[in-house]
Each structure stands twice: as structure tokens, then as C-alpha cells.
C-alpha positions, 0 to 999 in steps of 0.5 A, a space after each residue: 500500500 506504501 508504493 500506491 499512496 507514494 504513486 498517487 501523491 506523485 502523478 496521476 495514475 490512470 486506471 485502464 479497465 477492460 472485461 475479463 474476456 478481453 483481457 485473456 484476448 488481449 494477453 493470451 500470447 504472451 508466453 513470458 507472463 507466469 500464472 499468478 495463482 498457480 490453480 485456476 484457468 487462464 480466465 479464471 486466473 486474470 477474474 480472479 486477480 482483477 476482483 482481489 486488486 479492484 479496490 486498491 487499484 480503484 482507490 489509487 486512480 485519478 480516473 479510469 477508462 473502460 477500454 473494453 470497445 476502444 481502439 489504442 488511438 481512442 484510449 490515448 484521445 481518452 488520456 489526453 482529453 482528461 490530462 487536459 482538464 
């Protein structure tokens, strides 16, 4: 919890989110990411981890982006509309 308030005193923390499901699509390729819970499926794994990190990563963001149906090219207008403000 120390490096979170330190982040948060410091810079704007951005909190990108997306369904579970695309999140596994998004991720399903990289073979360097090791299993994080050891026990559950690939999509039970990234459900899992997101329901336990929700409230600190919630609590730490200035703002959030559901990037779920957004293109790369409309999450960074997202991120520079609001950095503007």
C-alpha cells in the first residue's frame, strides 16, 4: 500500500479497465507472463486477480477508462482529453 499512496501523491495514475474476456484476448500470447495463482484457468486466473486488486487499484486512480470497445488511438484521445482538464 506504501508504493500506491507514494504513486498517487506523485502523478496521476490512470486506471485502464477492460472485461475479463478481453483481457485473456488481449494477453493470451504472451508466453513470458507466469500464472499468478498457480490453480485456476487462464480466465479464471486474470477474474480472479482483477476482483482481489479492484479496490486498491480503484482507490489509487485519478480516473479510469473502460477500454473494453476502444481502439489504442481512442484510449490515448481518452488520456489526453482528461490530462487536459
Amino acid at each position: 500500500m506504501f508504493f500506491v499512496r507514494r504513486i498517487s501523491r506523485t502523478c496521476k495514475v490512470i486506471l485502464l479497465t477492460a472485461d475479463v474476456d478481453v483481457i485473456a484476448e488481449r494477453i493470451k500470447d504472451d508466453k513470458n507472463r507466469p500464472s499468478l495463482t498457480g490453480d485456476k484457468s487462464f480466465v479464471e486466473e486474470i477474474g480472479a486477480v482483477l476482483a482481489e486488486r479492484k479496490s486498491l487499484y480503484e482507490k489509487a486512480a485519478d480516473f479510469m477508462i473502460d477500454t473494453t470497445n476502444l481502439t489504442i488511438e481512442k484510449v490515448a484521445e481518452k488520456i489526453i482529453w482528461r490530462m487536459k482538464k
